[in-house]
N, C-alpha and C positions, 0 to 999 in steps of 0.2 A: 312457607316455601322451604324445602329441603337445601340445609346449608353445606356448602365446600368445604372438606377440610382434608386439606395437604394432597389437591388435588382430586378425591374422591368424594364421590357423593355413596354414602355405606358403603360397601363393597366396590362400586366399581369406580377403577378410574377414569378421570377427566381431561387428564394431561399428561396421559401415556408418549414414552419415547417409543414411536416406533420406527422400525428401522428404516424407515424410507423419511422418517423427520432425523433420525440422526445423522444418517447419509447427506441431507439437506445441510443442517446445520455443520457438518465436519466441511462440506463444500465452500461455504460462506467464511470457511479461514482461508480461504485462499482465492483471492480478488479474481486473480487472474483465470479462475477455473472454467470449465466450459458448459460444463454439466452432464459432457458424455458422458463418463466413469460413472455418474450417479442414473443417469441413464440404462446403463447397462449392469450393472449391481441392481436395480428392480427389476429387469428382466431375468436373470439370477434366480432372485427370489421369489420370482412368480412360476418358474422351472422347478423350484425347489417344493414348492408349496403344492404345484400339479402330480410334480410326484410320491407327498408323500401320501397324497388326496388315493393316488390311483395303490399306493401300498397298502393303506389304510381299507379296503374292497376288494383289495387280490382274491382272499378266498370266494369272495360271492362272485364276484366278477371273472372266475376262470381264469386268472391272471400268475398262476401259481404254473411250475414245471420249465422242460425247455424248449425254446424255441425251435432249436431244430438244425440252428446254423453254430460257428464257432466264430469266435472274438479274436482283435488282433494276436493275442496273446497263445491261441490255442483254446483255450476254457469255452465250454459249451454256453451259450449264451441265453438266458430265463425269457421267458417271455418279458418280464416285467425291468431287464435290461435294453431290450428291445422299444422297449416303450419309452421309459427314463431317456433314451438316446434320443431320442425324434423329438419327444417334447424341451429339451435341452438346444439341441438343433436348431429346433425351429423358430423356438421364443430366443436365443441369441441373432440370429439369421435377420428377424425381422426388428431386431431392438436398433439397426443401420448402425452400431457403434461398433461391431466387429469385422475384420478383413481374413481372419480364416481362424479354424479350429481344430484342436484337435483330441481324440476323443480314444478311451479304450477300446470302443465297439469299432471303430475305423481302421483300417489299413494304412487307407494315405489319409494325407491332410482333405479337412474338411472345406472347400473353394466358396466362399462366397461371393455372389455378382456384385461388379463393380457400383451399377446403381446402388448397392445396398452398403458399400464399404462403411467402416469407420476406421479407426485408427488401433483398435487393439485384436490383440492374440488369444484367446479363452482357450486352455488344456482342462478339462474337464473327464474327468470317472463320473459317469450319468447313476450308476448304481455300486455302490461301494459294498463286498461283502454277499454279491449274491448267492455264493455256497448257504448261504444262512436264512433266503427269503420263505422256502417253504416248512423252518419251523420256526418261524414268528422270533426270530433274536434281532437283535439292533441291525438295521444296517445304515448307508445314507449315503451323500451325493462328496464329492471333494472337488474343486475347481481353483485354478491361478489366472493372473491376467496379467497380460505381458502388451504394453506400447510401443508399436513401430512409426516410425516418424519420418519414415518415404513415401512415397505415392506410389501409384500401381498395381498390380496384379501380387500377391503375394505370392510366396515359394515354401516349401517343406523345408528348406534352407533359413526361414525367418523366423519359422518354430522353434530352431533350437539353441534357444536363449537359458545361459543357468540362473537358479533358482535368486540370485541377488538382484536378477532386473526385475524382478517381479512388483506391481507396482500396488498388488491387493491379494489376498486369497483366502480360503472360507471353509467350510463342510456345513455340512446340514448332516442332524443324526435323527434317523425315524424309531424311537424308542418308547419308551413310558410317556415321553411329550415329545414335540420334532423340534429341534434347537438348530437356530442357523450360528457359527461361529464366523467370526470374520476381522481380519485384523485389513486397514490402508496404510498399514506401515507407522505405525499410531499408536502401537497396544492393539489387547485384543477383548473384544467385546461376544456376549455374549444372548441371541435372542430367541425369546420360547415364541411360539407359535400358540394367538390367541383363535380356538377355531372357531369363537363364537363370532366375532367382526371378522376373522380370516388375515389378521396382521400379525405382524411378530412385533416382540415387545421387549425391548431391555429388559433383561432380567440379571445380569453377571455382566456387571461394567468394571473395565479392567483387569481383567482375568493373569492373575500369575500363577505361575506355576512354583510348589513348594522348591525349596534348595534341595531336598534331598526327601528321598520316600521310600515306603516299605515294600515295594511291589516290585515284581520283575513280571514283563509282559512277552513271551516267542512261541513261538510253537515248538517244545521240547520234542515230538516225535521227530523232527530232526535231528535228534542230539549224536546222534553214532555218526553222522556227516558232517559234526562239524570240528575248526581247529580244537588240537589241545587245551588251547588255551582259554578259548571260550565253554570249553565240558568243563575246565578247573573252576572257570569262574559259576558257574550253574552249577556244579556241586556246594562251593561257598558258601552259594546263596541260602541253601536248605541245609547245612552243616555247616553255621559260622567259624574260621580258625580259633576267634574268640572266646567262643562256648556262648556268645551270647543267642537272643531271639531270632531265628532262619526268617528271610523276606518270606512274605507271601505270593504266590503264583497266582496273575490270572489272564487268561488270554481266550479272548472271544473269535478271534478269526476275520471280523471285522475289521478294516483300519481305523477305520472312524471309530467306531467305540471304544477302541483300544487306545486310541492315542488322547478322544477326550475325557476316559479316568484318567489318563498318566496325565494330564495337565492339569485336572480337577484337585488330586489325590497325591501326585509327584511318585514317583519310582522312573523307569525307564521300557520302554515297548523297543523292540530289536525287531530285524528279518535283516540276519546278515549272509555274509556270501558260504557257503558249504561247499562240498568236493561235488557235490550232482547241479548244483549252479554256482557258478565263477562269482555273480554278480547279485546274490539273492534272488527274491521273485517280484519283487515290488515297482512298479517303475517311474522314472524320476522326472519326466515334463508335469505328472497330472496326480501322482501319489503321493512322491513323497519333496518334492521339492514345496508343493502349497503345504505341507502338514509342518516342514522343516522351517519355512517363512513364518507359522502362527507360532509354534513352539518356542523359536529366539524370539519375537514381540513379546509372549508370554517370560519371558526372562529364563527361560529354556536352554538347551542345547542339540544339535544334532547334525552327527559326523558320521562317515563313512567307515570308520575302522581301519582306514588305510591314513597313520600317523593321525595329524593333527586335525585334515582336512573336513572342512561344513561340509555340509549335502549342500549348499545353496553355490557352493562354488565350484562346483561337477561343470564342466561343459560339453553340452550330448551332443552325440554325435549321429543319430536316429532318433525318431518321434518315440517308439516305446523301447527306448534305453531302459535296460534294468540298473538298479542300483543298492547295492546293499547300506542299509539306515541303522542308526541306532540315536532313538531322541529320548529326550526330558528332563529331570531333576539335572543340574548341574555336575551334582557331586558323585549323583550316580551314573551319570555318563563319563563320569572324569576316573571312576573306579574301573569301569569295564576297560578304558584304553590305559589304564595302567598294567593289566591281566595282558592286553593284545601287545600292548609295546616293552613287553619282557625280553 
């Protein structure tokens, strides 16, 4: 008989953590728990896994181009936006743990029927990065979840909670392999998608982020828009005062892929505010408030550039609030606001 060892029998494991056993066991610290949360985090992940299923077939499946219509935002909206939204939707809608949502692709808040309530809020980007789906670069899902603790019909008024009541939040990146990221306020863990059993599987437990790194992550074609003081500091970057090695530039257009090198790799990803938007373009219930909650789990940072202030302590005032962000490496978020607060 073929013997165990350290879990595996040859290649394959026996005792894989997967995310629905770690979910499990993180519940079992705490007595008192219900099991919603862990309820509705595999609904999550079964949204996540449908979408990256229907990424993964876009081109055979005609799933490439746009849909036709435009997103809260303005931005024309892909077919495969369209889809990512409904299947999100729907598998939240029916997991009865959530009382409303809200969503890029939505205008208003998403109403769930009272038969179906549960107690939490899901702001969800169904598809992160779709400028990029039809030439095959990273893109992926980003999601927060937020506990109300009244009864009743909920309001577009109970969405707009900041980024520190946040009680979980997560991305899925569809790339070289689809990795669900997800911290409950706990650290941040990190899970590959196995698609031979179709689970996700620990693979990056306790994910930090370096103190300090070589990368600067914006989209410089805004550069002539933006303050002085931030061209000083992007000049720096690539002409140290030092004389020493200039940072490296990379920036995919992605949030998700951008934000999980800068946590992988440490430097800093930006999309700050410019003279053609007051507020950046990013927005803060469903972008950057869950990316700003995994970032500090990961031992991170990320502030607004207005003085000291986190992202996590913005309180919106609209469901697709913009908010200009700047996260990651510590030291190198603590250099950019030394440049802004001259």
């Amino acid at each position: 008989m073929a013997q165990s060892n350290g879990g595996k029998i040859g290649d394959i494991p026996t005792d894989a953590m997967t995310l629905t056993r770690f979910v499990m066991e993180e519940q079992m610290k705490h007595p008192g728990a219900s099991g919603s949360l862990s309820i509705l985090l595999s609904s999550l992940c079964t949204a996540c896994k449908a979408t990256e299923a229907a990424v993964r077939k876009a081109g055979i499946a005609q799933l490439y181009g746009i849909a036709g219509d435009t997103n809260s935002s303005g931005d024309e909206q892909k077919k495969l936006d369209v889809l990512a939204n409904e299947l999100f939707i729907n598998l939240l809608r029916s997991s009865y743990q959530t009382c409303a949502m809200v969503s890029e692709e939505n205008e208003e808040m998403i109403e769930v029927p009272v038969a179906k309530h549960g107690r939490y809020i899901v702001c969800f980007d169904p598809l992160d990065g779709s400028s990029n789906i039809d030439c095959l670069v990273s893109i992926g899902s980003i999601f927060g979840i937020y506990k109300r603790d009244v009864d009743g019909p909920a309001s577009a008024a109970d969405c707009l909670l900041p980024g520190n009541k946040l009680v979980a939040a997560g991305y899925c990146v569809f790339g070289t392999a689809c990795m669900m990221v997800l911290s409950t306020g706990n650290g941040v863990n990190g899970f590959t998608l196995d698609p031979s059993i179709g689970e996700f599987i620990l693979t990056a437990d306790n994910m930090t982020i370096p103190q300090k790194g070589k990368i600067y992550s914006t989209n410089e074609g805004n550069a002539q828009f933006l303050d002085e003081k931030l061209q000083r500091y992007l000049h720096d970057c690539k002409f140290p005062i030092d004389g020493g090695k200039p940072k490296s530039s990379r920036y995919v257009g992605s949030m998700v892929a951008d934000v999980n090198r800068t946590i992988c790799y440490g430097g800093v990803f930006m999309y700050p505010a410019n003279s053609q938007s007051a507020n950046g373009k990013l927005r803060l219930l469903y972008e950057c408030n869950p990316m700003a909650f995994i970032v500090e789990q990961a031992g991170g940072k990320a502030v607004t550039g207005r003085g000291e202030e986190r992202v996590l302590d913005v309180m919106p005032t609209k469901l697709h609030e913009r908010c200009p962000i700047y996260l990651g490496s510590t030291d190198d978020v603590a250099v950019i606001l030394s440049y802004l607060n001259e």
